[in-house]
TORTOR-261235 format. One record per residue (C-alpha): x, y negated, z negated. Coordinates in Angstrom, 3 decimals, decimal comma, padded with zeros to 6 digits. Example, Ala and Ser with C-alpha at 12.3 -4.5 7.8 and 13.67 -1.06 7.14 Angstrom:
<zados>
          u          v          w
    012,300    004,500   -007,800
    013,670    001,060   -007,140
</zados>
This chain:
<zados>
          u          v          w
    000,000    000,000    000,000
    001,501   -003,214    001,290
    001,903   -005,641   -001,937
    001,100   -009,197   -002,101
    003,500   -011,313   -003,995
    002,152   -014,639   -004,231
    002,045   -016,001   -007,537
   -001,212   -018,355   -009,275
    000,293   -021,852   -009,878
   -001,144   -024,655   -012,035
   -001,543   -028,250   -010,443
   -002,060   -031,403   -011,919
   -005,773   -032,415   -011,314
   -005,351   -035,755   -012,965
   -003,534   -037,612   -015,173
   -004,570   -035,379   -018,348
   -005,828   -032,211   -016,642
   -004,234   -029,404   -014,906
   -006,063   -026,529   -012,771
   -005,138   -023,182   -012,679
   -004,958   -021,929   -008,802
   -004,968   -018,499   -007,568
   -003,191   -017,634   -004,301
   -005,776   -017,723   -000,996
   -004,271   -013,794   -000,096
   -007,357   -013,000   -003,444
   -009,166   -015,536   -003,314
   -011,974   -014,329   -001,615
   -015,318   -012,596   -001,631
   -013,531   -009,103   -000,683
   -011,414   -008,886   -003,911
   -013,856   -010,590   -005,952
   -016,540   -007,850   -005,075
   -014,064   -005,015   -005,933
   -013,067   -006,827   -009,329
   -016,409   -007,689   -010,470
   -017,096   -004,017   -009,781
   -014,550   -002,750   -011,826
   -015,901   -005,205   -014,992
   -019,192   -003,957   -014,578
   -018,188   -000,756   -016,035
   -016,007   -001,562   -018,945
   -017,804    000,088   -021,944
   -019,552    002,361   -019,902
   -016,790    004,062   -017,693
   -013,549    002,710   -018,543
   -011,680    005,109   -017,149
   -013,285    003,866   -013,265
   -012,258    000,563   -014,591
   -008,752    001,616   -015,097
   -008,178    002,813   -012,679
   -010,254    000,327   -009,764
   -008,159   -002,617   -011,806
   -004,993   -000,545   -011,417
   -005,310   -000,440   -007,830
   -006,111   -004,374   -008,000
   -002,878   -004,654   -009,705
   -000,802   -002,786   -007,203
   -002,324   -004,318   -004,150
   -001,807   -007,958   -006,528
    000,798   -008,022   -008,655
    000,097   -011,541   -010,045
   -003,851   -010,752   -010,016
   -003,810   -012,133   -014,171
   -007,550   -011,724   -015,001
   -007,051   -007,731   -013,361
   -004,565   -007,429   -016,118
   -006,819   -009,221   -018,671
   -009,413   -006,601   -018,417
   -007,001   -003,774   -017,845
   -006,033   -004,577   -021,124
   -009,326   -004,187   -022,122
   -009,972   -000,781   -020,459
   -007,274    000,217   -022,382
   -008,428   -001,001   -025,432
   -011,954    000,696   -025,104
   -010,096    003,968   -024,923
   -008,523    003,715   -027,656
   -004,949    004,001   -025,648
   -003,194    000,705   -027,766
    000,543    001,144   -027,007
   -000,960    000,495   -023,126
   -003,313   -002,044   -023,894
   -000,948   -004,352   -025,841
    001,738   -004,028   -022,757
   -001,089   -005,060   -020,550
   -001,997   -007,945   -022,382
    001,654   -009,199   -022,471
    002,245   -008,869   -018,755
   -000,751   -011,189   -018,341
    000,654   -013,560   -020,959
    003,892   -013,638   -019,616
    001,991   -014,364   -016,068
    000,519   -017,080   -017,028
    003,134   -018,795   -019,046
    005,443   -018,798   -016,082
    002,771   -020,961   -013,979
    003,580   -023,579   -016,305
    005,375   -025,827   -014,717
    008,111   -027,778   -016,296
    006,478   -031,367   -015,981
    003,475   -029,901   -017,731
    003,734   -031,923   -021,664
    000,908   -029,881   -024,041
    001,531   -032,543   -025,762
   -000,618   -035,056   -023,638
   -001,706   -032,360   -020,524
   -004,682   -030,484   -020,695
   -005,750   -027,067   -019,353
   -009,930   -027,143   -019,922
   -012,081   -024,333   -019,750
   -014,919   -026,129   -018,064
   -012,923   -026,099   -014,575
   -013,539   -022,079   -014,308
   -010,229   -021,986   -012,400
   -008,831   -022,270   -015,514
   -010,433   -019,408   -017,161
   -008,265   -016,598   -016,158
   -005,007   -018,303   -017,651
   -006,858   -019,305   -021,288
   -008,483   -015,554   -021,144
   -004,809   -014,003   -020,646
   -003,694   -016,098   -023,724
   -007,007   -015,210   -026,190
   -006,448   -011,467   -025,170
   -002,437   -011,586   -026,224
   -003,544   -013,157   -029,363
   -006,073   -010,331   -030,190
   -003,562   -007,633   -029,416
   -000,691   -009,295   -031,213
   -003,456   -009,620   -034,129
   -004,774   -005,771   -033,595
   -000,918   -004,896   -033,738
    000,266   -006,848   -036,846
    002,449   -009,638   -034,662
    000,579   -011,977   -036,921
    003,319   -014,994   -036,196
    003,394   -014,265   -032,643
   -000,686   -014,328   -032,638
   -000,704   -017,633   -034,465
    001,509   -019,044   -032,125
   -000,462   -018,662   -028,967
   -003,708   -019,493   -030,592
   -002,244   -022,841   -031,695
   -001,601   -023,214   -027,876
   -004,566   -022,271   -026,570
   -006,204   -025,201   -028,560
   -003,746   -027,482   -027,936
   -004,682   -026,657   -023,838
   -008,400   -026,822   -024,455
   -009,405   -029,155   -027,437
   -013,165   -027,905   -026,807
   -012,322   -024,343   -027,651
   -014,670   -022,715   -025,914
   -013,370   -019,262   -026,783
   -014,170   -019,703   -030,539
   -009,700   -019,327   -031,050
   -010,844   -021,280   -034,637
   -012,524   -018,114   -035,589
   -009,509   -015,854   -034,700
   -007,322   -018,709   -035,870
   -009,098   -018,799   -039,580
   -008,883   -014,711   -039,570
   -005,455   -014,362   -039,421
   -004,600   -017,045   -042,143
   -007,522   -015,013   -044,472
   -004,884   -011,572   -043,596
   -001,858   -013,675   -044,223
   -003,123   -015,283   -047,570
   -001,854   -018,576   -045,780
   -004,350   -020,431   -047,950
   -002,633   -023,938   -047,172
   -003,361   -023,157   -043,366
   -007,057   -021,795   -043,775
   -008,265   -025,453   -045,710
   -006,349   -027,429   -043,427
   -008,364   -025,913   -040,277
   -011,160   -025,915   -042,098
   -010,972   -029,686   -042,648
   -009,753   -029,916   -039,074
   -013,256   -028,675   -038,171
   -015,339   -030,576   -040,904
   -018,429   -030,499   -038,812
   -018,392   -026,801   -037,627
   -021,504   -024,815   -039,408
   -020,944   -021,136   -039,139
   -020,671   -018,573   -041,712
   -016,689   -018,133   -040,761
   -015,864   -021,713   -041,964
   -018,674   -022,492   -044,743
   -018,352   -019,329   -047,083
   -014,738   -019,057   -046,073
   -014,268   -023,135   -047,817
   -016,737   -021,272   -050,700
   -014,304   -018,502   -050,933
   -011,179   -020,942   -050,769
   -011,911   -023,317   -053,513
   -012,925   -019,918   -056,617
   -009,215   -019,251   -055,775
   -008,090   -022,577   -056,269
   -010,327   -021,567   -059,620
   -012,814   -024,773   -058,247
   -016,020   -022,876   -059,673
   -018,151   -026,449   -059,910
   -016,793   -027,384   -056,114
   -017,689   -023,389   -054,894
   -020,931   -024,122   -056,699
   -021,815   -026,877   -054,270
   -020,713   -025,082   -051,040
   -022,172   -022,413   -051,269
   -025,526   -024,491   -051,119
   -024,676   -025,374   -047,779
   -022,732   -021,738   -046,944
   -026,240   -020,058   -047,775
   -028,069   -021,764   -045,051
   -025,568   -019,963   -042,051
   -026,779   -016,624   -043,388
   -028,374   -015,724   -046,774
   -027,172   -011,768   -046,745
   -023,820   -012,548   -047,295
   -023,386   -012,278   -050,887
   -025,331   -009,151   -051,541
   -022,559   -008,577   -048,572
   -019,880   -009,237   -050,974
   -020,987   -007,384   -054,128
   -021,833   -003,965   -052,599
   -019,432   -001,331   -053,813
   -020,079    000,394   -050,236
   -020,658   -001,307   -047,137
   -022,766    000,557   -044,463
   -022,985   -000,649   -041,250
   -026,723   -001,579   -040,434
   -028,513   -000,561   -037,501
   -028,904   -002,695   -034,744
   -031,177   -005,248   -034,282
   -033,943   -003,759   -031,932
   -035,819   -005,680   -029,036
   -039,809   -004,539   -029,321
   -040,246   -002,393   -026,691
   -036,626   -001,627   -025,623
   -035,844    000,766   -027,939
   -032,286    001,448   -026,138
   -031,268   -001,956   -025,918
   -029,204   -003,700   -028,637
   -029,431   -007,819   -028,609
   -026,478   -009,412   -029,798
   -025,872   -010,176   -033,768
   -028,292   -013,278   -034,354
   -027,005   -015,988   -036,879
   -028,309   -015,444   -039,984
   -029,100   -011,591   -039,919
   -027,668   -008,662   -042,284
   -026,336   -007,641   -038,639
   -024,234   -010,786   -038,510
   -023,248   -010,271   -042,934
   -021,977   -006,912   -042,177
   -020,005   -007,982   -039,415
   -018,737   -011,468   -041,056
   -017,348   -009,220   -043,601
   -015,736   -006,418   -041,568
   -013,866   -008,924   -040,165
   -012,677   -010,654   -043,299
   -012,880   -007,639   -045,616
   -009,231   -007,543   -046,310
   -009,817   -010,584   -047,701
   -012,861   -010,521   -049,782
   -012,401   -007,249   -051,634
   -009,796   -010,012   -053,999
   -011,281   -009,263   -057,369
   -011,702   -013,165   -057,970
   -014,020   -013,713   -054,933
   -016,157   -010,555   -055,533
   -016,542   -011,737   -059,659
   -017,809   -014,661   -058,638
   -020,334   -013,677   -056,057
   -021,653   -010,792   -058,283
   -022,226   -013,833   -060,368
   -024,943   -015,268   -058,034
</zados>
């Protein structure tokens, strides 16, 4: 199979923005159809995935967002070692399109120009796989770029972001994003500034947040106190008994899963005292 070599680029758009540009050789309805194909079946037949994105690959050896979900093929099949490789090859990708006038320090890379999607997907998916893999440092890193490229944060990289400080114990870190995003009302950010200030032994000042924390989802602290935590059955649409709707905000679905995430940190004997408290 004859390779194509070209290589995505990113050019400046305008004085602040830069767009992420695939080369014409894939740019088209042909390999579109054939990767869109292959992402239709990830979670159902991953293996037809791997191996329809592998051939992508081979044909494109630049193709980034063929790696992204690769990655992800991978990952669904439980084969790591592969999946973490995968993700770095994209990564690596689509830090060499940076060019060297590019300045994160004043240039932008949005997600709203869908161009740019691809390149901030290949970044997001390192980050999980450095997280999955314990390269906390290495995860923090690029999910402090990916904000600094898209201020927006589209992905939701705050959530990820706020995660791995709760592993770390980098309590300094967690309050100063969550004062960074002051306005942001989702269970992640108000019980984890409840949870923050009983360590800093701030009872009166938990007290009060926990007000406001109850409002994103009122399971969570029977969450907390259980000494076993079951996951709960899915949330059922009437009438389609075989189709799950995603977590809503608010439901034991979303507790159970706010908590899986985080559990590490909330089984600390000071946070569970005071929630069994409540």
């Amino acid at each position: 199979m004859l390779k194509i070599l070209e290589r995505p680029t990113l050019r400046k758009f305008n004085e602040t923005d830069w767009e992420f540009v695939n080369p014409e050789s894939y740019n088209n309805e042909i390999v579109a159809g054939e990767f869109w194909e292959a992402i239709d079946l990830l979670e159902y037949d991953d293996k037809f995935a791997e191996d329809a994105l592998k051939k992508l690959i081979e044909k494109y050896p630049f193709y980034i967002d063929a790696y992204v979900h690769l990655s992800i093929a991978f990952r669904n099949q439980k084969k790591t070692f592969e999946s973490l490789l995968t993700a770095e090859k994209a990564f690596n990708i689509s830090r060499e399109c940076l060019p060297k006038e590019f300045n994160s320090k004043k240039h932008k890379i949005i997600w709203t120009y869908p161009k740019n999607r691809p390149f901030l997907r290949a970044y997001q998916n390192y980050a999980l796989e450095c997280k999955e893999h314990n390269k906390y440092e290495i995860a923090i890193s690029v999910l402090k770029d990916i904000l600094d490229f898209n201020e927006n944060d589209n992905q939701g990289i705050r959530y990820i972001l706020l995660e791995t400080y709760f592993k770390l114990m980098n309590l300094h870190e967690a309050k100063k994003i969550i004062t960074k995003y002051k306005d942001d009302f989702s269970i992640d950010f108000k019980f984890g500034e409840v949870a923050l200030a009983v360590l800093d032994g701030n009872t009166k000042k938990a007290d009060t947040l926990l007000k406001e924390a109850m409002k994103t989802n009122s399971f969570f602290i029977d969450e907390i106190k259980k000494g076993k935590h079951i996951k709960p059955a899915p949330y059922r649409i009437l009438g389609e008994p075989f189709f799950d709707e995603i977590i809503h905000v608010g439901s034991v679905q979303q507790a159970y899963e706010y908590w899986s995430r985080n559990k590490d940190f909330y089984k600390n004997k000071k946070i569970i005292e005071y929630f069994r408290n409540k």
